[in-house]
Backbone bond lengths (Angstrom), bond angles and torsions (degrees), N, CA, C in turn:
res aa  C-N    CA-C-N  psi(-1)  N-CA   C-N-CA  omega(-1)  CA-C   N-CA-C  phi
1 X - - - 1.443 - - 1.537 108.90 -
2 X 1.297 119.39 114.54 1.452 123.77 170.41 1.230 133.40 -75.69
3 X 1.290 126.55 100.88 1.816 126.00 178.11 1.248 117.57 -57.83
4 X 1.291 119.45 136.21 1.295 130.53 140.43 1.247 145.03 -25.38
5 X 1.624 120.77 72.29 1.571 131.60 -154.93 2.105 96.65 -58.81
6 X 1.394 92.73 122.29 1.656 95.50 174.73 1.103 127.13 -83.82
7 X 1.292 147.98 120.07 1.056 116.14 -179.57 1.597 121.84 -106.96
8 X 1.644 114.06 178.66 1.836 114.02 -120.21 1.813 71.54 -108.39
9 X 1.164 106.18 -55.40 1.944 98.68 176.33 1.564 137.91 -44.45
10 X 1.730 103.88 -38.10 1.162 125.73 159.90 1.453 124.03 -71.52
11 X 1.240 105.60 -26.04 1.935 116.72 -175.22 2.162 86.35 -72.28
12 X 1.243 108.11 -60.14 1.692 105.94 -162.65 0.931 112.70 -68.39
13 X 1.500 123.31 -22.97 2.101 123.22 169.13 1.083 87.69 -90.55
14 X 0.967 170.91 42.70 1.606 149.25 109.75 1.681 119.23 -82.74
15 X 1.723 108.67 -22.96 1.454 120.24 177.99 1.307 98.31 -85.56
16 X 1.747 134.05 -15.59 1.300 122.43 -175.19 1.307 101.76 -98.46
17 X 1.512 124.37 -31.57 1.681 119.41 -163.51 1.534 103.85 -100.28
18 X 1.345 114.39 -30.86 1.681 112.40 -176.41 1.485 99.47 -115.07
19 X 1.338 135.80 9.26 1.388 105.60 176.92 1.395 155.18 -113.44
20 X 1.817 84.62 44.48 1.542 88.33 168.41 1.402 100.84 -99.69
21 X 1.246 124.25 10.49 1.783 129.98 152.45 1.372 118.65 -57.80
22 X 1.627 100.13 -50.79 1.100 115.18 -151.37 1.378 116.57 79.86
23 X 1.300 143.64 55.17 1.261 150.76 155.40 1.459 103.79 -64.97
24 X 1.396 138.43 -71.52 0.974 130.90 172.79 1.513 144.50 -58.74
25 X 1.423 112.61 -1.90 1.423 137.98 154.69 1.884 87.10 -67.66
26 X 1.144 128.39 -80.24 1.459 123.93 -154.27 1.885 112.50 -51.09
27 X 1.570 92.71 -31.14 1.731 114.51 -162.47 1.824 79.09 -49.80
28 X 1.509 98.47 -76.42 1.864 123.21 -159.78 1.257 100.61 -45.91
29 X 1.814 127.06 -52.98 1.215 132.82 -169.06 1.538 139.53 -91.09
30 X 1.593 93.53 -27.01 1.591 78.71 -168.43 1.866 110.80 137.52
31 X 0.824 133.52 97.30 2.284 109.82 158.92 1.212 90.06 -15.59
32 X 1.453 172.09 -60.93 1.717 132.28 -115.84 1.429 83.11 -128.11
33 X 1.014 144.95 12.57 1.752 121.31 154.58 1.380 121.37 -64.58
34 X 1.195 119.71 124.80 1.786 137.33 -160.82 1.386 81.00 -73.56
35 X 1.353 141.05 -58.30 1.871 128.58 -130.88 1.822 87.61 -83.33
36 X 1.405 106.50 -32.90 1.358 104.78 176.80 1.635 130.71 -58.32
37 X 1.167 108.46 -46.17 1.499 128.10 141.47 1.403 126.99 -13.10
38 X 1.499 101.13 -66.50 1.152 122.91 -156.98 2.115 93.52 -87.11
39 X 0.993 98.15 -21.66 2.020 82.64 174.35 1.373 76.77 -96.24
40 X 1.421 150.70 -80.57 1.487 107.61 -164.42 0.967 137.53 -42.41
41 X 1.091 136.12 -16.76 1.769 158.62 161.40 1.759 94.54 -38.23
42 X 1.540 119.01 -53.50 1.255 136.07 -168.19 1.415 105.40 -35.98
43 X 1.248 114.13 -45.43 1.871 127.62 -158.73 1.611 81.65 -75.22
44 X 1.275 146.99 -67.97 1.999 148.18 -175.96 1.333 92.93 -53.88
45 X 1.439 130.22 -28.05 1.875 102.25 176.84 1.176 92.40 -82.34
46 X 1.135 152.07 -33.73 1.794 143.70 -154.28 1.914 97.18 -77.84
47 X 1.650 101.76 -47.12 1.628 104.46 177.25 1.424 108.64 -59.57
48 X 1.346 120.94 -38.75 1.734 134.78 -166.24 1.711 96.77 -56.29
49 X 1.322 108.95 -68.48 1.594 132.44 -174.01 1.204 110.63 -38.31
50 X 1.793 118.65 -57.20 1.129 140.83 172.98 1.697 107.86 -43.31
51 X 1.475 108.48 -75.92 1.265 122.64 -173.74 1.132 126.40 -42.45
52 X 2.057 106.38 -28.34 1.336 102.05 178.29 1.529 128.92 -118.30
53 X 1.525 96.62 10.27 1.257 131.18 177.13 1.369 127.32 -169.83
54 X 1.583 90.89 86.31 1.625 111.59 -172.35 1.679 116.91 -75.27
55 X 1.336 129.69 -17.14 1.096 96.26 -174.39 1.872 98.88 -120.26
56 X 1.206 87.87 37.41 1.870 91.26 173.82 1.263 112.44 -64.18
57 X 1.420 109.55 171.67 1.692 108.42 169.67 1.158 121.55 -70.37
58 X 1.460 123.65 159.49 1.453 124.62 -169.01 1.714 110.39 -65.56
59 X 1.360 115.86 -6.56 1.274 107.85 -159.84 1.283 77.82 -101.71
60 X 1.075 138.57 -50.66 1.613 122.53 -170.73 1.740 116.06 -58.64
61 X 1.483 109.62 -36.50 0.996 88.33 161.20 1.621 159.22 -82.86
62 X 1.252 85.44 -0.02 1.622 108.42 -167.54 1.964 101.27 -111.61
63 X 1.511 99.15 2.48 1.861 113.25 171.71 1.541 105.49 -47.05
64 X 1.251 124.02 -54.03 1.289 113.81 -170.01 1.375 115.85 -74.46
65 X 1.233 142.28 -8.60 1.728 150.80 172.79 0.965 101.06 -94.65
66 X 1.714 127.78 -24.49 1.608 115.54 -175.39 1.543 120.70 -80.42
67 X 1.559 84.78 -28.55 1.826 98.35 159.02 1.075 146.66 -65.99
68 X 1.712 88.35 -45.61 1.358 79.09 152.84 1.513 142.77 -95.57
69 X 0.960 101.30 -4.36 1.758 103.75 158.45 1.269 122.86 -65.95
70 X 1.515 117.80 -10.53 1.525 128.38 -177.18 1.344 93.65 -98.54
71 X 1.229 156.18 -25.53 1.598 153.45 134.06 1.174 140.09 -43.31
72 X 1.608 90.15 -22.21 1.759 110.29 163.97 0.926 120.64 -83.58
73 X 1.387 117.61 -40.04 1.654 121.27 155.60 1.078 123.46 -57.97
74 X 1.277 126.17 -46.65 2.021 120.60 -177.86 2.018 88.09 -59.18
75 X 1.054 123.95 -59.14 1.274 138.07 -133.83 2.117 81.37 -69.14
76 X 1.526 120.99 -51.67 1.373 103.90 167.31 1.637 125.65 -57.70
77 X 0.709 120.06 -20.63 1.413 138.18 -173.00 1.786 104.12 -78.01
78 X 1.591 112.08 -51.93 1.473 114.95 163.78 1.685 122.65 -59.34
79 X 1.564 108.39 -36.44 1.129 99.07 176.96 1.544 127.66 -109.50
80 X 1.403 108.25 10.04 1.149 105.23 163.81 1.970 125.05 -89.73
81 X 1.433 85.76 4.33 1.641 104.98 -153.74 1.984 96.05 -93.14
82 X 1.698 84.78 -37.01 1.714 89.31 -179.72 1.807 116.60 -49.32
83 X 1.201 100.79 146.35 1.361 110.68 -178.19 2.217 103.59 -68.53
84 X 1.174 84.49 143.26 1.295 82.75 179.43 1.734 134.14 -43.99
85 X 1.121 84.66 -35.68 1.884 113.83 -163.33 1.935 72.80 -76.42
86 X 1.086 113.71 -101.94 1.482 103.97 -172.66 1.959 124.93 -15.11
87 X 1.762 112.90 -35.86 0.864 123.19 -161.47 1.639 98.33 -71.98
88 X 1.709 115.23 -45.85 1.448 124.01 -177.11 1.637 100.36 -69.87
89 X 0.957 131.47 -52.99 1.590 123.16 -168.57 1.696 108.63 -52.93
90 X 1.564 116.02 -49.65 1.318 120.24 -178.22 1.081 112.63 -65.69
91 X 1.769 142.41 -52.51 1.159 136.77 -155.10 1.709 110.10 -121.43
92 X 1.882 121.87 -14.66 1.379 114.43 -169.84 2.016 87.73 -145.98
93 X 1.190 83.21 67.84 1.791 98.45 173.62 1.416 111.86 -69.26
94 X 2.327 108.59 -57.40 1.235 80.19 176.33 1.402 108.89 -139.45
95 X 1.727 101.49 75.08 1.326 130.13 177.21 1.749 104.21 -80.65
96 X 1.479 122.28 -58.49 1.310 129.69 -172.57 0.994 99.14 101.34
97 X 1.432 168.16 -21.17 1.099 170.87 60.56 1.555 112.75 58.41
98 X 1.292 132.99 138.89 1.492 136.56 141.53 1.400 108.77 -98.73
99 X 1.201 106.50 168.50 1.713 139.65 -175.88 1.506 101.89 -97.66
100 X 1.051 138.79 134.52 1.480 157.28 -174.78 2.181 101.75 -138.20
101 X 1.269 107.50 77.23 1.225 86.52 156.98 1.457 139.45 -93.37
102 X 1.143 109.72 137.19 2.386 121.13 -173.89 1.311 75.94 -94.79
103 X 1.825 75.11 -163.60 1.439 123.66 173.78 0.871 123.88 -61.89
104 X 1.509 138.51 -47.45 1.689 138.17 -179.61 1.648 88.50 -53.47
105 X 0.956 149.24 -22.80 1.731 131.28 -164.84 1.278 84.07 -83.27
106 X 1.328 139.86 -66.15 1.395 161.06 144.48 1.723 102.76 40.94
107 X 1.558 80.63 -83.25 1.422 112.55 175.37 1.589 134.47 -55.69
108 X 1.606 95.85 -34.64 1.724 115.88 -171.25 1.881 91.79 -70.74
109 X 1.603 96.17 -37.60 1.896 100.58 -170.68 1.449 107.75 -54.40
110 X 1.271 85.57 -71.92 1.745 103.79 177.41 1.729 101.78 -29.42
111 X 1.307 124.88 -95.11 1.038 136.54 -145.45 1.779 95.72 -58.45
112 X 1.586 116.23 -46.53 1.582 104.75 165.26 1.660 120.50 -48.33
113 X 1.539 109.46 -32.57 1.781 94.75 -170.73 1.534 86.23 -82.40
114 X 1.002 154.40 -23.38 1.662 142.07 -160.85 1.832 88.66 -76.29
115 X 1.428 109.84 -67.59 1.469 122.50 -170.30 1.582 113.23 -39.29
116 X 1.463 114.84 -37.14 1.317 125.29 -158.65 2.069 100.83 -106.78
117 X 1.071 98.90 -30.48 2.030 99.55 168.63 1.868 90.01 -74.62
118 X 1.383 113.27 -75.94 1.945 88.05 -177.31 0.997 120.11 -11.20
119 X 1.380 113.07 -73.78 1.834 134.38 -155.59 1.112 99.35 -52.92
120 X 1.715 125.96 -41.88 1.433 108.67 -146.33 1.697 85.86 -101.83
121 X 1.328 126.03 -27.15 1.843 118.43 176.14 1.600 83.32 -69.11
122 X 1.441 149.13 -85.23 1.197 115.23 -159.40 1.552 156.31 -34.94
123 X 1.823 86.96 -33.72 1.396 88.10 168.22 1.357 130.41 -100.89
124 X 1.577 118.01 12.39 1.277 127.24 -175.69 1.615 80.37 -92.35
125 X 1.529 126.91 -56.26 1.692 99.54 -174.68 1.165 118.45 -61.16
126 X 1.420 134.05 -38.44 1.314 121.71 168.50 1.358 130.37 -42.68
127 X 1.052 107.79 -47.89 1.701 123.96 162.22 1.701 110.76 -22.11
128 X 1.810 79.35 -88.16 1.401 102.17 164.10 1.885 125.66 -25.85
129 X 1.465 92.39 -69.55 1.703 92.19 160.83 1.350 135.60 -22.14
130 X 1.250 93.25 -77.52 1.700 110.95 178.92 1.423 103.94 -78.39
131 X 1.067 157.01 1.58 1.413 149.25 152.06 1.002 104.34 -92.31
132 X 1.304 160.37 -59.50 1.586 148.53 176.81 1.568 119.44 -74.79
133 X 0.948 127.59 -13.98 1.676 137.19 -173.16 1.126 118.93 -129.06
134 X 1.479 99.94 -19.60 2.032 98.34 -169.33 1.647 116.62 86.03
135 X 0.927 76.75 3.10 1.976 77.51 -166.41 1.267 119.12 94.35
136 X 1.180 141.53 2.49 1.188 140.68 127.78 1.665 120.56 31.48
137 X 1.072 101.63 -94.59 1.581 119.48 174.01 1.559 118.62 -59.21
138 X 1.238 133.73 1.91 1.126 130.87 173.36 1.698 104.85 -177.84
């Protein structure tokens, strides 16, 4: 039976653009990966938050997707970083295939560590905001 060779460029733009879903937990793993789950899980904490406190601020409610999209980013950043040889043993064992990473990975990094330092200085001031001021400032 022949596997499905993954590839390592496509795995980290899917952990930067879909993964506070977790799309790319399912891509690498499978339907039965729990951590994958659990950032889809993210979208029922945003309903949870909502449901039980509707007229909170938007940042509180949308806290649990922001996290996890800030986990989706470290988490591209971990696996685009892995050495290839590690990258084929873990995810394209028995593809037959090697991993060749370029430049587009290059790029997916880059633009994930820019995407994922914003996110995480934005929402530590927001935080900040609304816990010391009330929200005040925005």
């Amino acid at each position: 039976m022949s596997v499905l060779h993954k590839n390592k460029s496509f795995a980290a733009l899917l952990a930067v653009v879909t993964g506070g879903i977790g799309l790319h937990r399912f891509y690498l793993r499978g339907l039965a990966d729990k951590w994958g789950w659990l950032h889809a899980a993210s979208l029922l904490g945003v309903a949870a938050v909502f449901a039980v406190w509707p007229k909170a601020d938007p940042y509180f409610l949308l806290l649990p997707l922001i996290l996890s999209i800030l986990v989706g980013t470290l988490e591209a950043l971990v696996l685009g970083l892995m050495p290839d040889e590690k990258w084929d043993a873990r995810f394209n064992a028995g593809s037959g295939k090697q991993s060749h990473s370029s430049w587009p990975l290059a790029f997916v990094l880059v633009a994930g560590l820019m995407f994922g330092a914003f996110g995480l200085i934005a929402t530590i001031a927001r935080l900040f905001d609304l816990l010391y001021t009330g929200g005040i400032y925005g």
